[in-house]
C-alpha positions in Angstrom: 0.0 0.0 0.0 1.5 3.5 -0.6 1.7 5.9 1.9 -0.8 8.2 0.3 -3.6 6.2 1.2 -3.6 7.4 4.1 -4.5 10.8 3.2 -7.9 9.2 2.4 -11.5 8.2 4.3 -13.0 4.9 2.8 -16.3 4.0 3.0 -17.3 0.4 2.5 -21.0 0.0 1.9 -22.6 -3.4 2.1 -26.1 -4.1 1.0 -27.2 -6.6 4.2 -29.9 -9.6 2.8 -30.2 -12.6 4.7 -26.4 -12.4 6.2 -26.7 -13.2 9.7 -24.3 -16.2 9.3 -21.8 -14.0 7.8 -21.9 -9.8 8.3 -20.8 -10.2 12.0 -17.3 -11.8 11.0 -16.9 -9.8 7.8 -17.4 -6.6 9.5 -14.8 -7.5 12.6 -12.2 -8.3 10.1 -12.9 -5.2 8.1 -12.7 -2.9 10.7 -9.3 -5.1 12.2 -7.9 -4.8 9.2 -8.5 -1.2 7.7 -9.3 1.2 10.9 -5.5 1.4 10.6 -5.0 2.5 7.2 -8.2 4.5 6.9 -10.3 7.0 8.1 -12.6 3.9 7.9 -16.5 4.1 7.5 -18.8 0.8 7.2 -22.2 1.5 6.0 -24.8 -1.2 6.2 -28.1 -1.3 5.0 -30.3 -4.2 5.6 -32.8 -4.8 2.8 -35.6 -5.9 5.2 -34.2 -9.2 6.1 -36.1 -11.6 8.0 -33.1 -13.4 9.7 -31.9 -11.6 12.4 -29.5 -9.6 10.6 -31.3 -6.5 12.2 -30.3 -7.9 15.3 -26.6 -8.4 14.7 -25.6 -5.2 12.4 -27.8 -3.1 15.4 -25.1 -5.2 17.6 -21.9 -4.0 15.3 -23.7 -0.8 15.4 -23.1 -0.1 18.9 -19.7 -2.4 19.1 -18.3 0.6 16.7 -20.0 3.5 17.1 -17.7 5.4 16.0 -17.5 3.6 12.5 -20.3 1.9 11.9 -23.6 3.5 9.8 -26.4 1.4 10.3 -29.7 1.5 8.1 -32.5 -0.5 8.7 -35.2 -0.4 5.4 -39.5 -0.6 5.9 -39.4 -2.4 2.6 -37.1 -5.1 0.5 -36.3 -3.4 -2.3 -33.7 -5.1 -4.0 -29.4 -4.9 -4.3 -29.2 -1.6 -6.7 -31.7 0.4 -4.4 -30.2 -0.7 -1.3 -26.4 0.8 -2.7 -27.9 3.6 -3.3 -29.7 3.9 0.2 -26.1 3.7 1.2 -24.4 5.7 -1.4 -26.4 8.3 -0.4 -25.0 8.5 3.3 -21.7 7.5 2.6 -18.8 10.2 3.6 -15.5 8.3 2.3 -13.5 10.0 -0.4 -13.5 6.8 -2.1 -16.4 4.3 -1.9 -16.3 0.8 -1.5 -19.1 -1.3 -2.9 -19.0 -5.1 -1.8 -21.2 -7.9 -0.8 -22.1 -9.5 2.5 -21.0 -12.9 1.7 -17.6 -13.1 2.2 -16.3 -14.1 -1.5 -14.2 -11.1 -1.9 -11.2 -11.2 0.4 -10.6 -8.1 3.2 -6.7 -7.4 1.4 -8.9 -7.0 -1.7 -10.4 -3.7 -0.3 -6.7 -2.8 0.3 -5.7 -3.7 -3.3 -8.5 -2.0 -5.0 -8.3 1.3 -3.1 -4.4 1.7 -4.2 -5.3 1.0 -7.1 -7.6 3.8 -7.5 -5.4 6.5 -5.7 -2.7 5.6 -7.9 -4.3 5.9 -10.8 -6.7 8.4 -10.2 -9.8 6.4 -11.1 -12.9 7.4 -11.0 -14.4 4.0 -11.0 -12.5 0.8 -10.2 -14.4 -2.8 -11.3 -13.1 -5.9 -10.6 -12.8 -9.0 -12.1 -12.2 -12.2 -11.1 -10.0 -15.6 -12.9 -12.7 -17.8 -11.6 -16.0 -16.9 -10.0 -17.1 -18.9 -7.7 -20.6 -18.8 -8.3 -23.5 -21.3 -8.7 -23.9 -22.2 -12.7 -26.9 -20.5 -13.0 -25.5 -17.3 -11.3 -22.0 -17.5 -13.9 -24.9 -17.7 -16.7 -26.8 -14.6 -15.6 -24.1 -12.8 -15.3 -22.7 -13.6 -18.6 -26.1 -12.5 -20.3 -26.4 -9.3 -18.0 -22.8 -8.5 -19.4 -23.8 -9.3 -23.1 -26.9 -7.2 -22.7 -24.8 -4.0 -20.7 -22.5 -4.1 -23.9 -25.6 -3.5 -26.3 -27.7 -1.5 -24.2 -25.0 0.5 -22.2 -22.7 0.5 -24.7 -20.0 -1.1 -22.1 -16.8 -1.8 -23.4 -16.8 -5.2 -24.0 -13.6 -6.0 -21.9 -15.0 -4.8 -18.8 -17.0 -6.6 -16.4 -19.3 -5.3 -14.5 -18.5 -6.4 -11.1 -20.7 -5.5 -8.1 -17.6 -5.3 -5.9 -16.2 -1.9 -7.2 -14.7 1.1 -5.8 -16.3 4.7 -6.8 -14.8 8.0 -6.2 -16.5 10.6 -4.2 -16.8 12.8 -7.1 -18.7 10.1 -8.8 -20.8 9.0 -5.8 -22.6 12.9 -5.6 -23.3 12.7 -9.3 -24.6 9.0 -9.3 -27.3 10.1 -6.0 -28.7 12.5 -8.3 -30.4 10.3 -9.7 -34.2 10.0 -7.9 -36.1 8.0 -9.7 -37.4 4.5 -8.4 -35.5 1.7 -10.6 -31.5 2.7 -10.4 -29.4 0.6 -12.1 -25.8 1.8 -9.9 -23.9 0.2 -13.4 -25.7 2.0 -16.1 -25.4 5.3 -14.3 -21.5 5.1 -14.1 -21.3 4.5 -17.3 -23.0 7.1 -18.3 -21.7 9.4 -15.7 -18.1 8.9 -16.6 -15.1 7.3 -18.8 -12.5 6.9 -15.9 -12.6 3.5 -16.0 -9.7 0.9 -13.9 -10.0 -3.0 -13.9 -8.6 -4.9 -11.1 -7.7 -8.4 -11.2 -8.9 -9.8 -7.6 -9.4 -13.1 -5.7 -13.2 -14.2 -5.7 -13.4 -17.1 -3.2 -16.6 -19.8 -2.6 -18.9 -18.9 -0.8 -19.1 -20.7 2.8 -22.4 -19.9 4.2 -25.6 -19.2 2.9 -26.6 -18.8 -0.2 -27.0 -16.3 -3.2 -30.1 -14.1 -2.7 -30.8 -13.7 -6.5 -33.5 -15.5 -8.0 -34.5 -15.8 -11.6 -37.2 -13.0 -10.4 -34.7 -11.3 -9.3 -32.1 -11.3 -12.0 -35.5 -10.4 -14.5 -36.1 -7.2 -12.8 -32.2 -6.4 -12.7 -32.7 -6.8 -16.7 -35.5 -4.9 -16.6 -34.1 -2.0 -15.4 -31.2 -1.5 -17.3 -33.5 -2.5 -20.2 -36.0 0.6 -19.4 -33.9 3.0 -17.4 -30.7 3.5 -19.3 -31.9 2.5 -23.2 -34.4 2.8 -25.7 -33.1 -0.1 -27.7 -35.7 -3.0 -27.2 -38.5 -0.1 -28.6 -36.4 0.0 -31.8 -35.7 -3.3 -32.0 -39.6 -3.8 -31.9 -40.1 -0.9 -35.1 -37.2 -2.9 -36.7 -39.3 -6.0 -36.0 -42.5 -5.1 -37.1 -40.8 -3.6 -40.3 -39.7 -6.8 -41.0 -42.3 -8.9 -40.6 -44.3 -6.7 -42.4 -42.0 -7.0 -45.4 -42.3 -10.8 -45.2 -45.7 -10.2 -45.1 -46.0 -8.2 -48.2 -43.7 -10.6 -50.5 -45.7 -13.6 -48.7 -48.8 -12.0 -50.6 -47.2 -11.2 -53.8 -46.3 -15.0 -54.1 -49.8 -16.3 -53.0 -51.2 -14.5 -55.9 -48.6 -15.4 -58.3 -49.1 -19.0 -57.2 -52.8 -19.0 -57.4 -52.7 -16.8 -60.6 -50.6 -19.3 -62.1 -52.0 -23.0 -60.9 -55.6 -22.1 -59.9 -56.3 -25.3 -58.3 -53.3 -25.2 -56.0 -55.0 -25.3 -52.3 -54.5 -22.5 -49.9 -52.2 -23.3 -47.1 -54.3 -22.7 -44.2 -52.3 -24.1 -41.3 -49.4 -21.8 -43.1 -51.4 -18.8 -42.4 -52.2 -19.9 -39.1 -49.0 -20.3 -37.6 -47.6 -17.1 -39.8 -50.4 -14.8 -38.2 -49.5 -16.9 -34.8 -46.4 -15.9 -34.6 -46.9 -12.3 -35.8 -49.6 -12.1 -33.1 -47.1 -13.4 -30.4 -44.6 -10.4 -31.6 -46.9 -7.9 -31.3 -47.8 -8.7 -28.1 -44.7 -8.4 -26.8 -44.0 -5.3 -28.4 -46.8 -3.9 -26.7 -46.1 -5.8 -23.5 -42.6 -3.9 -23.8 -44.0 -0.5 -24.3 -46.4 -1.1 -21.6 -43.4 -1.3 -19.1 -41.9 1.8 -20.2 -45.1 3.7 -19.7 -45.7 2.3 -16.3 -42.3 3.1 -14.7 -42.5 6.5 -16.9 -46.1 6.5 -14.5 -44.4 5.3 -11.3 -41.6 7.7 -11.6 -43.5 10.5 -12.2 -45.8 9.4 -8.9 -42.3 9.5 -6.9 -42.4 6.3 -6.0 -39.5 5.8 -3.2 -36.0 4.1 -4.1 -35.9 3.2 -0.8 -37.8 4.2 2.9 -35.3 4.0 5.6 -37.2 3.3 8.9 -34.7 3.7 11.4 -31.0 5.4 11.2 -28.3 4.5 13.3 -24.9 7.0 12.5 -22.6 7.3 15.0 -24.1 7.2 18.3 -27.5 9.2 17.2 -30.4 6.9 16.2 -33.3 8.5 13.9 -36.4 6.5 13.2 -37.8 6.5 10.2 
């Protein structure tokens, strides 16, 4: 580590979901490792876990008072709103973003913050050799990055990692952003072009397991579908433009055909599955623009990222 990190507060925020088995030790070897380096701040926000995760970060809470932001939400409301819950209340001049399930090692958070000084990142992602994830998470992830390089325009040699590092700078621009369905990836990207990668250690997971469903992982899509692109609507014009063009030379050759053999029979079942399947597309084109106009609606309703009920920030407690 060079001794200019030392200049610098760090705030680590960790998005708390089902974690009692695990945010206890990963928040005692945090602070026994970095309170010494840092002007070290550990924000936790628990995503309205039914465990007794409350219990235990209220109990860290008042272990490190003097470190330790605690906030408690009213309402589960996924990973990307709970970051910004904590984004919002985070102080450090560089911003630590990293899950509560011990798979990236504590010298990592040491790694990646000299990193950034020394390169004067804005952004640092992180990527791992092997990720040591379930098959179907490896899978999602994969398609999430294929679909971030169409619809965010990502350069395609960057992973999108949710343990990153973001510079103050780029935290206050990224809380700007109000609206209910954040997607924390799509607005860096669009926020700024100071990009670092960081080869890190990504080890199995011990206890517990993943929180993201298939549900889940949908409505992740969703967002940075909706939020951050206008793509899938053109890709529906482009669709229909098509189709319709295979509908027009479809007719031109039906009445060639019947102009030229008379008796030839019309192909009915043909028909049926061609108007089928144009049906079927249409529907989800509208299906498609139906989302858009309902988060345009809920967004313009203010519908909450987030609704903290109770604050806990260094020995004052606020309820919600």
């Amino acid at each position: 580590m060079n001794s200019t990190d030392e200049k610098h507060s760090v705030s680590i925020v960790i998005p708390v979901y089902y974690a009692e088995q695990t945010i206890k030790r990963l928040v005692d070897e945090l602070v026994a490792s970095l309170s010494g380096l840092y002007s070290l701040e550990i924000v936790l926000v628990n995503d309205c876990s039914k465990d007794s995760s409350e219990e235990i970060c209220l109990a860290l809470f008042h272990e490190y008072p003097h470190m330790i932001s605690f906030y408690s939400l009213a309402k589960n409301v996924g990973e990307h709103n709970a970051v910004m819950a904590g984004l919002n209340h985070a102080c450090g001049d560089y911003v630590v973003i990293m899950d509560d399930d011990f798979q990236n090692p504590i010298r990592e958070v040491i790694n990646l913050v000299s990193f950034a000084v020394a390169h004067d990142y804005d952004v640092v992602y992180t990527y791992y050799e092997k990720k040591e994830h379930s098959l179907f998470r490896n899978m999602g992830s994969r398609f999430n990055d294929l679909i971030a390089t169409i619809m965010l325009k990502k350069p395609k040699d960057l992973y999108l990692s949710s343990f990153k590092l973001l510079r103050k700078n780029l935290v206050a621009e990224i809380i700007k952003y109000d609206l209910p369905y954040p997607y924390i990836d799509g607005l860096v990207l669009r926020t700024s072009e100071s990009i670092g990668k960081l080869k890190v250690q990504h080890d199995p997971r011990k206890e517990g397991k993943s929180g993201y469903t298939l549900r889940k992982l949908v409505s992740l899509w969703l967002n940075m579908f909706t939020s951050f692109s206008v793509i899938p609507l053109r890709f529906a014009t482009l669709l229909g433009f098509l189709f319709a063009g295979v509908g027009f030379i479809m007719g031109v050759v039906s009445v060639i055909e019947r102009f030229l053999n008379p008796g030839l029979p019309a192909g009915y079942t043909f028909m049926f599955v061609f108007f089928a399947v144009i049906s079927g597309i249409q529907l989800i084109a509208i299906g498609m623009l139906g989302e858009y106009i309902g988060r345009i609606f809920i967004s313009i309703n203010k519908g909450p990222q987030y609704t903290i009920r109770k604050a806990y920030r260094a020995g004052k407690i606020d309820s919600g």
